[in-house]
Gaussian input, Z-matrix of N, CA and C with variables (Angstrom, degrees):
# hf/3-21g

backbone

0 1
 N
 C     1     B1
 C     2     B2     1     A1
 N     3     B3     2     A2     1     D1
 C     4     B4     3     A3     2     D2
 C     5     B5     4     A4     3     D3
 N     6     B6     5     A5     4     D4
 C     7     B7     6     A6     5     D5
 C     8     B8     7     A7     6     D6
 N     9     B9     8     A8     7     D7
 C    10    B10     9     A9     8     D8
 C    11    B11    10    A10     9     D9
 N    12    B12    11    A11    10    D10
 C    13    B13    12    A12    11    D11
 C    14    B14    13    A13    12    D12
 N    15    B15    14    A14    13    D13
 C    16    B16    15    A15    14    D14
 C    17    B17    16    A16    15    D15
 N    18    B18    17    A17    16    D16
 C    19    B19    18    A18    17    D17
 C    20    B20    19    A19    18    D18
 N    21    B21    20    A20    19    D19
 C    22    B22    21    A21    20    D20
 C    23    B23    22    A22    21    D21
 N    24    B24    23    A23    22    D22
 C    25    B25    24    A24    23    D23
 C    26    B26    25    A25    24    D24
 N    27    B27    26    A26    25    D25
 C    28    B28    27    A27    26    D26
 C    29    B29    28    A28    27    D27
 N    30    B30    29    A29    28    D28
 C    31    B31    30    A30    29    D29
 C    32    B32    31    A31    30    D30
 N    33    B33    32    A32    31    D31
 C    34    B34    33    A33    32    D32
 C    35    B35    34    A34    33    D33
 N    36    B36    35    A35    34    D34
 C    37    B37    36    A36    35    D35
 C    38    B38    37    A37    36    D36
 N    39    B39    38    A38    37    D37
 C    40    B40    39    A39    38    D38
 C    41    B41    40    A40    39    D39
 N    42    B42    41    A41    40    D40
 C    43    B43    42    A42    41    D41
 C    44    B44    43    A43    42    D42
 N    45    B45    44    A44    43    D43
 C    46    B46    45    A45    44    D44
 C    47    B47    46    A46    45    D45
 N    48    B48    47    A47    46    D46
 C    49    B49    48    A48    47    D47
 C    50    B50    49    A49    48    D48
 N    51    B51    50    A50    49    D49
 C    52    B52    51    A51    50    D50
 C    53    B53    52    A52    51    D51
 N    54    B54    53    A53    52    D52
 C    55    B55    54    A54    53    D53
 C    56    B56    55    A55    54    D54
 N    57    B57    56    A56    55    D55
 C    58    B58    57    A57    56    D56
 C    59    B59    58    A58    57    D57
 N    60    B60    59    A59    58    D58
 C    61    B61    60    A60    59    D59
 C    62    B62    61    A61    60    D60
 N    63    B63    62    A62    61    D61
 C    64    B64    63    A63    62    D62
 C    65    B65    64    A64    63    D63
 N    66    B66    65    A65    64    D64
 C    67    B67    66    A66    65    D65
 C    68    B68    67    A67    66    D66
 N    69    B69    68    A68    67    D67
 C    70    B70    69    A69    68    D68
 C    71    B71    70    A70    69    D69
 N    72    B72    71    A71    70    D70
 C    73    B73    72    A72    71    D71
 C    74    B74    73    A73    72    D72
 N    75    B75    74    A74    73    D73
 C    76    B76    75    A75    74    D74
 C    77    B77    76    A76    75    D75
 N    78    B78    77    A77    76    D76
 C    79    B79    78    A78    77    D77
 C    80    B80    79    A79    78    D78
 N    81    B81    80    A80    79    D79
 C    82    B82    81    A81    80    D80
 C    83    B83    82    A82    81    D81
 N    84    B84    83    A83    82    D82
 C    85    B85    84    A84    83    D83
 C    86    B86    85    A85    84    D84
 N    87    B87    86    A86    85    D85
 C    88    B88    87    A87    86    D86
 C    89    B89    88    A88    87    D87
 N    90    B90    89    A89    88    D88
 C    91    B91    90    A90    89    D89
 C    92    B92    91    A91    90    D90
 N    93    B93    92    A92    91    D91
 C    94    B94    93    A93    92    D92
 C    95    B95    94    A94    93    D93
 N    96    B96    95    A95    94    D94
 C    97    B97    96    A96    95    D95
 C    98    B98    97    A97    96    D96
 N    99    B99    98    A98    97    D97
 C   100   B100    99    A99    98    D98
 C   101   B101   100   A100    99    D99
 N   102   B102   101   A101   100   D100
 C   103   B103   102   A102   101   D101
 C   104   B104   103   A103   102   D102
 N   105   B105   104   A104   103   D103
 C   106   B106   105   A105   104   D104
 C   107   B107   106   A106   105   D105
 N   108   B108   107   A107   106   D106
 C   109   B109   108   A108   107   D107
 C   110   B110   109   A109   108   D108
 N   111   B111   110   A110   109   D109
 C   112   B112   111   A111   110   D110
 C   113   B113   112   A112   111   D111
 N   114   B114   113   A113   112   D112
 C   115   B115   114   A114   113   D113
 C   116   B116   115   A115   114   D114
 N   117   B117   116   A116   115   D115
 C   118   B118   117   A117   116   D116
 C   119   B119   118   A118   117   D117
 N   120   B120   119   A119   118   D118
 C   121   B121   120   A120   119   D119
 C   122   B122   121   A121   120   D120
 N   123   B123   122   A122   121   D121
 C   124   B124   123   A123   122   D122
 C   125   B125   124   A124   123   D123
 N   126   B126   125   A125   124   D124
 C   127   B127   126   A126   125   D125
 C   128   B128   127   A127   126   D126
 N   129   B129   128   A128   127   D127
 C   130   B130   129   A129   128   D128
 C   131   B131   130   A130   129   D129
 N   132   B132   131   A131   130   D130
 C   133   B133   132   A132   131   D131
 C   134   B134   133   A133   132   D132
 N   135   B135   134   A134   133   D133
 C   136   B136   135   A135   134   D134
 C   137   B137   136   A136   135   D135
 N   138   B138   137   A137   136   D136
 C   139   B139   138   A138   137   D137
 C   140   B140   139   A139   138   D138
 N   141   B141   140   A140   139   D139
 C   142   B142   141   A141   140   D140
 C   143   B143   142   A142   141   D141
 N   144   B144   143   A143   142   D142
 C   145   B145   144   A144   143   D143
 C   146   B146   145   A145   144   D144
 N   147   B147   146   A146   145   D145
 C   148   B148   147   A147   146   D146
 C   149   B149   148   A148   147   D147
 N   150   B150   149   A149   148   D148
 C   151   B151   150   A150   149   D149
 C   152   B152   151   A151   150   D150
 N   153   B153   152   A152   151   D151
 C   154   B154   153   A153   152   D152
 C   155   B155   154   A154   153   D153
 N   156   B156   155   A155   154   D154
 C   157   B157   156   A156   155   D155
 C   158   B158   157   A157   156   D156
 N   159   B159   158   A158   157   D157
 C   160   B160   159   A159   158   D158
 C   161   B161   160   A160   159   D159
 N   162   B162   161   A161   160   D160
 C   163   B163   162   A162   161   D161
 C   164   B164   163   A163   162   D162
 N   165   B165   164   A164   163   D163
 C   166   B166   165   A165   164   D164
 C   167   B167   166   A166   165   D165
 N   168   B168   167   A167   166   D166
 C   169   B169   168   A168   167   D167
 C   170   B170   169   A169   168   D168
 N   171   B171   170   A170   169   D169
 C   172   B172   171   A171   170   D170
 C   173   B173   172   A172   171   D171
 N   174   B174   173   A173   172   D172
 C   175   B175   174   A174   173   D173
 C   176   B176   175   A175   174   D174
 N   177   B177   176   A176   175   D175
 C   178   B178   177   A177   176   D176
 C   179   B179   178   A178   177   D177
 N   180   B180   179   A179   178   D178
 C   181   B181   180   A180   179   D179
 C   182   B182   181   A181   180   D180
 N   183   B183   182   A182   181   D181
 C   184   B184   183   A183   182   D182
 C   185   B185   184   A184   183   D183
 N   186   B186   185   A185   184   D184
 C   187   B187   186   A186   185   D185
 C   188   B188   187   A187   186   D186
 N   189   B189   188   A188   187   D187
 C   190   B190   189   A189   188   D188
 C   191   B191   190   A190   189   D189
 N   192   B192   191   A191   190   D190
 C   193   B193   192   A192   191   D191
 C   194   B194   193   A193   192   D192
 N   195   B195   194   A194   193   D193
 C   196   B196   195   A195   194   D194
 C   197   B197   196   A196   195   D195
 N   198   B198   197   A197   196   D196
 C   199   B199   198   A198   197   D197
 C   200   B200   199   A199   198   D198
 N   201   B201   200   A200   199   D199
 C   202   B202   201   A201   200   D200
 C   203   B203   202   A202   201   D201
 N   204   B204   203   A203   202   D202
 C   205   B205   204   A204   203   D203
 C   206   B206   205   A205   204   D204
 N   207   B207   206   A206   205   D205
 C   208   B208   207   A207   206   D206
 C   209   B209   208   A208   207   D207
 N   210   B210   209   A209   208   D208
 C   211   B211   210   A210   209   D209
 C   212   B212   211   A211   210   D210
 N   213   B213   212   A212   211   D211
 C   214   B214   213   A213   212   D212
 C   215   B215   214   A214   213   D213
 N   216   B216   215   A215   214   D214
 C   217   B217   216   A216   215   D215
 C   218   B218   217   A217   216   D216
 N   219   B219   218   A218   217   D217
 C   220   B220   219   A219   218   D218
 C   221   B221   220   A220   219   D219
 N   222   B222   221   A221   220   D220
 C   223   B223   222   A222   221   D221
 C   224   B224   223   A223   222   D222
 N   225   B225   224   A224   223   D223
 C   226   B226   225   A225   224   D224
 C   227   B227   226   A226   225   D225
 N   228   B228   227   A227   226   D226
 C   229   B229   228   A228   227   D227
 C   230   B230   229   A229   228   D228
 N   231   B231   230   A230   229   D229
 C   232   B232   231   A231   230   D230
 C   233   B233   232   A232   231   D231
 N   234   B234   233   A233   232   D232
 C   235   B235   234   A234   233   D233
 C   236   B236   235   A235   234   D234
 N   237   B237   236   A236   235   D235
 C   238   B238   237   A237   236   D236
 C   239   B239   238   A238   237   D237

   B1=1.4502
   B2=1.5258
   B3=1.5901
   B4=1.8389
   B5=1.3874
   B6=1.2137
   B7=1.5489
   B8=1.5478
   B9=1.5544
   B10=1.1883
   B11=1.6278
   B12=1.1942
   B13=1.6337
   B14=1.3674
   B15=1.7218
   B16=1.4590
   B17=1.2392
   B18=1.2262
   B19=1.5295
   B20=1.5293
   B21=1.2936
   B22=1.7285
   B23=1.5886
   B24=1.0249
   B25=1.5837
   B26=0.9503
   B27=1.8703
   B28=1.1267
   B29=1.6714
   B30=1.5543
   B31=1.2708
   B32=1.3233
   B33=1.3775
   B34=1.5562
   B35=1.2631
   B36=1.2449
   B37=1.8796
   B38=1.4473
   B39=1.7115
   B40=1.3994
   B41=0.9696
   B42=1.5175
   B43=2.1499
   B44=1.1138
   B45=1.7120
   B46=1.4709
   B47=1.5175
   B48=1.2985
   B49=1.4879
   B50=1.6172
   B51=1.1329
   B52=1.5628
   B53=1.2211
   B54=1.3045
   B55=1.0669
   B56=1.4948
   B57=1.5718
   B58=1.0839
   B59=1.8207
   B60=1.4255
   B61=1.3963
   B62=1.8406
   B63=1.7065
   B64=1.7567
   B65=1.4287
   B66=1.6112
   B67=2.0250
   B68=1.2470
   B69=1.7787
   B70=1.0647
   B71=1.6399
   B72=1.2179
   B73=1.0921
   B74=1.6893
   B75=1.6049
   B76=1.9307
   B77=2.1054
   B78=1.4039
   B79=1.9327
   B80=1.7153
   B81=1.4813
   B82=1.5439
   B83=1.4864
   B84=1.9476
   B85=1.2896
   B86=1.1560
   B87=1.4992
   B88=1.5626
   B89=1.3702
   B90=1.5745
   B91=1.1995
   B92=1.2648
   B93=1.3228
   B94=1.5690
   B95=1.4634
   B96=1.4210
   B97=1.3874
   B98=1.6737
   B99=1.5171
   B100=2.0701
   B101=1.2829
   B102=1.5723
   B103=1.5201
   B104=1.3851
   B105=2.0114
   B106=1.1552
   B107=1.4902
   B108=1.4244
   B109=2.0334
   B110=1.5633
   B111=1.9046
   B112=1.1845
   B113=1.6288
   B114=0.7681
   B115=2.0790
   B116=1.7204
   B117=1.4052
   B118=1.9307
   B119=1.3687
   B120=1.9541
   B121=1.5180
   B122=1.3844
   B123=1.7377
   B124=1.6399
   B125=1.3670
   B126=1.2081
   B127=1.6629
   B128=1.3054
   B129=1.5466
   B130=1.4882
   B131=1.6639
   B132=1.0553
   B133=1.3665
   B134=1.8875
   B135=1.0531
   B136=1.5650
   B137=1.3472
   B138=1.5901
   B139=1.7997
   B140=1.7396
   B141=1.2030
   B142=1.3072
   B143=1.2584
   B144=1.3237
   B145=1.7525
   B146=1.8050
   B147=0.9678
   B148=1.2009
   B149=1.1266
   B150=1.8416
   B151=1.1586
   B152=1.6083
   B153=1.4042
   B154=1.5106
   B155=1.3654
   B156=1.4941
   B157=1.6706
   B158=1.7139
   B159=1.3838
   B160=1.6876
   B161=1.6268
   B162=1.7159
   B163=1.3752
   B164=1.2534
   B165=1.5336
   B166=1.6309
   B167=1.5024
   B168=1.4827
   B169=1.3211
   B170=1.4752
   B171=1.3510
   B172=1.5521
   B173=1.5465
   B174=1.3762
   B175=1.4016
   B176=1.5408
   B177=1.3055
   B178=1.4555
   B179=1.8398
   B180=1.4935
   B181=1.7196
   B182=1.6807
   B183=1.2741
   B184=1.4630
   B185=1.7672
   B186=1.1777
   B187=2.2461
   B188=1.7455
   B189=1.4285
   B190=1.3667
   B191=1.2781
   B192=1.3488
   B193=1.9761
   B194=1.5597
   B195=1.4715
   B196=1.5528
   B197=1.6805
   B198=1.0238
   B199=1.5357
   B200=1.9725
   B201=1.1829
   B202=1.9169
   B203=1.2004
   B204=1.6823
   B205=1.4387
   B206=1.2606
   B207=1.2506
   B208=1.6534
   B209=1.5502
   B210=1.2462
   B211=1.4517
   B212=1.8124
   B213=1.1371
   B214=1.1273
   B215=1.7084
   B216=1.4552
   B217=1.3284
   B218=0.8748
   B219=1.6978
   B220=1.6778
   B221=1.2964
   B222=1.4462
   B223=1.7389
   B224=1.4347
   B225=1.6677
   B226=1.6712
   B227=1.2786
   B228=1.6234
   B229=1.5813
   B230=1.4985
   B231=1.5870
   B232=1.5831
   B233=1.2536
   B234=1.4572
   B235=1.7137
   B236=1.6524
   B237=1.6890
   B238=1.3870
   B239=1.5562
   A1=107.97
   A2=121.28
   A3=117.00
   A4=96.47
   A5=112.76
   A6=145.77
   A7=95.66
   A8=103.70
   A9=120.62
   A10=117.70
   A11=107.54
   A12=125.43
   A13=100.39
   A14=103.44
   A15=112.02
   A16=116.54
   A17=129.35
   A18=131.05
   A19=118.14
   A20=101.14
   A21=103.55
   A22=100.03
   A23=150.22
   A24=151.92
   A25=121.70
   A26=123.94
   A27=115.26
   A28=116.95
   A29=115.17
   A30=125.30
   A31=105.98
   A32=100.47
   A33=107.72
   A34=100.19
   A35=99.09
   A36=123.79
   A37=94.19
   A38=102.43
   A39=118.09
   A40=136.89
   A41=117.01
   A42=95.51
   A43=99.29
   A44=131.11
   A45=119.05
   A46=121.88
   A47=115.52
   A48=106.62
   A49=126.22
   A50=108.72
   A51=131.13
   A52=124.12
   A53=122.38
   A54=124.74
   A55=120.96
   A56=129.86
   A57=119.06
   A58=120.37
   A59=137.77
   A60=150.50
   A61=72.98
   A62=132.94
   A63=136.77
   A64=77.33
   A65=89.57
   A66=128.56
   A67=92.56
   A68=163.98
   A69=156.56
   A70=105.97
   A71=109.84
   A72=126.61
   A73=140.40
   A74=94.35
   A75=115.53
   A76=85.13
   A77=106.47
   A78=111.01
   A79=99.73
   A80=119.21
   A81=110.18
   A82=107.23
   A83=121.36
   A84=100.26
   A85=110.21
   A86=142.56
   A87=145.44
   A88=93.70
   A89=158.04
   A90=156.36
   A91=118.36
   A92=109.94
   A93=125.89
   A94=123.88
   A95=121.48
   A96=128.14
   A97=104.98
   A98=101.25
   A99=87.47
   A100=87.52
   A101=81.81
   A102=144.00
   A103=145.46
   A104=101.30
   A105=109.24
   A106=112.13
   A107=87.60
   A108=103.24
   A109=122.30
   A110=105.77
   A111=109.89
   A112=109.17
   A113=119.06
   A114=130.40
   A115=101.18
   A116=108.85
   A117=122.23
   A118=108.49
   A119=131.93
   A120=97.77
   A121=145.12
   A122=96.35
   A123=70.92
   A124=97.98
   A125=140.61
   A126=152.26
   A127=104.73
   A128=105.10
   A129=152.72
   A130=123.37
   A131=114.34
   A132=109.25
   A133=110.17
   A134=125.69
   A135=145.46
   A136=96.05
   A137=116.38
   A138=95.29
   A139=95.30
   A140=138.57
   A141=152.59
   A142=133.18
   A143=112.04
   A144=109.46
   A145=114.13
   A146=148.83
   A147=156.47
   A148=133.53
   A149=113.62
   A150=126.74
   A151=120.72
   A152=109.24
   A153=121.02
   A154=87.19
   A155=108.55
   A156=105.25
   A157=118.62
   A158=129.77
   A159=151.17
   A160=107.60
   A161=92.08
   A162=112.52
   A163=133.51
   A164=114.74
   A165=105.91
   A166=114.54
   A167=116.80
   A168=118.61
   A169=92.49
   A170=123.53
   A171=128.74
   A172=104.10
   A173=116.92
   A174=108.31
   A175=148.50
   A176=142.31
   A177=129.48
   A178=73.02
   A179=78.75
   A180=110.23
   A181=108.12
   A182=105.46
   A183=122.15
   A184=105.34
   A185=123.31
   A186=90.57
   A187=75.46
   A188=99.83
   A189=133.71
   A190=76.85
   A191=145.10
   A192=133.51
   A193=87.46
   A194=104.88
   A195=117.87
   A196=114.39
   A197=118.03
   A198=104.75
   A199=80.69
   A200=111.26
   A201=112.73
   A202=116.56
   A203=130.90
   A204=121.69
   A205=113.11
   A206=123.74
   A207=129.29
   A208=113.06
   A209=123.17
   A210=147.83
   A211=117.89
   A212=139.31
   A213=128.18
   A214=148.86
   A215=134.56
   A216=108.98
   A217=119.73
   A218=101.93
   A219=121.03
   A220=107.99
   A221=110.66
   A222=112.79
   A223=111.95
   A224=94.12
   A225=118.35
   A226=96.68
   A227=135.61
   A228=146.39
   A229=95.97
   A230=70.31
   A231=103.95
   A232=135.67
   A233=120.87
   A234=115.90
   A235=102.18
   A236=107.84
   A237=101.74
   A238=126.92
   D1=128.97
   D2=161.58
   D3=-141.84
   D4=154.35
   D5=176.45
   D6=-89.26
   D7=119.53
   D8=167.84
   D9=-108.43
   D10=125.03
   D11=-173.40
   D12=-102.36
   D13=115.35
   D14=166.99
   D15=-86.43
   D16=170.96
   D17=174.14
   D18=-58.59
   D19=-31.31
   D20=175.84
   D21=-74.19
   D22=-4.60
   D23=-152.68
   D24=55.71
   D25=20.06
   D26=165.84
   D27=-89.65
   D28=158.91
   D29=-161.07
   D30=-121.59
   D31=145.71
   D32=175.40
   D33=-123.84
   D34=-163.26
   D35=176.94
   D36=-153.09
   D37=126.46
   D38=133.47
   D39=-100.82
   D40=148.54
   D41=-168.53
   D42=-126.64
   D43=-11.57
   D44=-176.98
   D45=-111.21
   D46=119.36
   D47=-173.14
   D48=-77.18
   D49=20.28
   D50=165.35
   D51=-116.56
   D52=-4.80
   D53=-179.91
   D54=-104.57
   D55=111.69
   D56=-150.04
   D57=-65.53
   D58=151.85
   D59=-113.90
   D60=-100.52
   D61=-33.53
   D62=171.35
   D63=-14.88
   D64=-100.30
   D65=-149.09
   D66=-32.67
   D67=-58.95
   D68=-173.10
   D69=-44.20
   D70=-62.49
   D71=169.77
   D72=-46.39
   D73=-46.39
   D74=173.52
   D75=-60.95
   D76=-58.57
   D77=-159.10
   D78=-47.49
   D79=-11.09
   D80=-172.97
   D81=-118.37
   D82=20.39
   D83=-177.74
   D84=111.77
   D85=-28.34
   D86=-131.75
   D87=-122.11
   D88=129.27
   D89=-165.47
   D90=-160.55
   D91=117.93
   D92=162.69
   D93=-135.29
   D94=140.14
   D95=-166.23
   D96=-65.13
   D97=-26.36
   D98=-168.32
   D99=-89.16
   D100=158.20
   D101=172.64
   D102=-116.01
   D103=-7.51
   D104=-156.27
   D105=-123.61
   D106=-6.39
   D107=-164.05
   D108=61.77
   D109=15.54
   D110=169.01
   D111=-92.60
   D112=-58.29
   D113=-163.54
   D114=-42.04
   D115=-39.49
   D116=-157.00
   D117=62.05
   D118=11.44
   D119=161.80
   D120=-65.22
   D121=-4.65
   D122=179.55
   D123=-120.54
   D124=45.30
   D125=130.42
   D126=-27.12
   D127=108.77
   D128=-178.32
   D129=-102.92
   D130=131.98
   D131=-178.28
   D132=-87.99
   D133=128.05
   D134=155.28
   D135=-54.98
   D136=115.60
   D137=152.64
   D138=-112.51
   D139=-2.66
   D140=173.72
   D141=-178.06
   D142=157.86
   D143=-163.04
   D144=113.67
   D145=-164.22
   D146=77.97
   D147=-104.18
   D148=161.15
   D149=172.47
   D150=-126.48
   D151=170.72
   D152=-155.51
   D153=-109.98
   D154=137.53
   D155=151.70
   D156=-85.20
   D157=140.02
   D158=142.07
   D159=-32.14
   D160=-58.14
   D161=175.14
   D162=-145.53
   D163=143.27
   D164=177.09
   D165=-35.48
   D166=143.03
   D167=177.66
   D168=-91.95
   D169=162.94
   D170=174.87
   D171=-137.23
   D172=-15.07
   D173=145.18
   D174=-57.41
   D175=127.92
   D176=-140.62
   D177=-94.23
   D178=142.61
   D179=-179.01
   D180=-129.39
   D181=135.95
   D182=-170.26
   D183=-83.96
   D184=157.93
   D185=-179.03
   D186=-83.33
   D187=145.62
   D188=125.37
   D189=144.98
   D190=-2.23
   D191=-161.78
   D192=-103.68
   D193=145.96
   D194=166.33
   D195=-115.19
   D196=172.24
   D197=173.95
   D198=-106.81
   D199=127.64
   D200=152.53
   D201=-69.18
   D202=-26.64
   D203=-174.30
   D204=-73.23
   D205=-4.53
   D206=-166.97
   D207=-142.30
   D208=3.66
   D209=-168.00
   D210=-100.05
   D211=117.77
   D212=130.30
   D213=-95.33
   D214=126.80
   D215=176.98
   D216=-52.07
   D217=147.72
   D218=-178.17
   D219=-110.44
   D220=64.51
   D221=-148.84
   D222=87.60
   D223=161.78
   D224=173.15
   D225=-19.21
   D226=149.27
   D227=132.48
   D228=-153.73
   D229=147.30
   D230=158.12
   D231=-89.51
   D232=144.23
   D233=-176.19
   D234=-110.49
   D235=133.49
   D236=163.16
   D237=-66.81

């Protein structure tokens, strides 16, 4: 389980560490079509925390951007 801090200061909870960091996200409002960690739409900024990839991302990632469709927290993080 980690508490994810969005930029607005609202907080979530994730509780499954297989389940990609999206679905936490889609349950509060937040929506993107990928699934694959190929496209990069829903490339997110890290401002703290880390996360694990499910799967290689194959989208080009900037450091501090994660892909969420293929991502879980590895602990508490924050989203820019």
């Amino acid at each position: 389980m980690a508490r994810i801090t969005l930029a607005c200061g609202q907080q979530l909870i994730h509780q499954d560490d297989q389940t990609p960091l999206l679905r936490s996200l889609e349950h509060h409002g937040h929506y993107s079509e990928c699934r694959s960690g190929y496209c990069g739409a829903c490339k997110t900024n890290l401002a703290k925390g880390k996360v694990r990839y499910l799967t290689t991302p194959m989208a080009y990632l900037k450091p501090g951007q994660i892909l969420p469709c293929c991502c879980v927290p590895d602990g508490d993080i924050e989203l820019a």
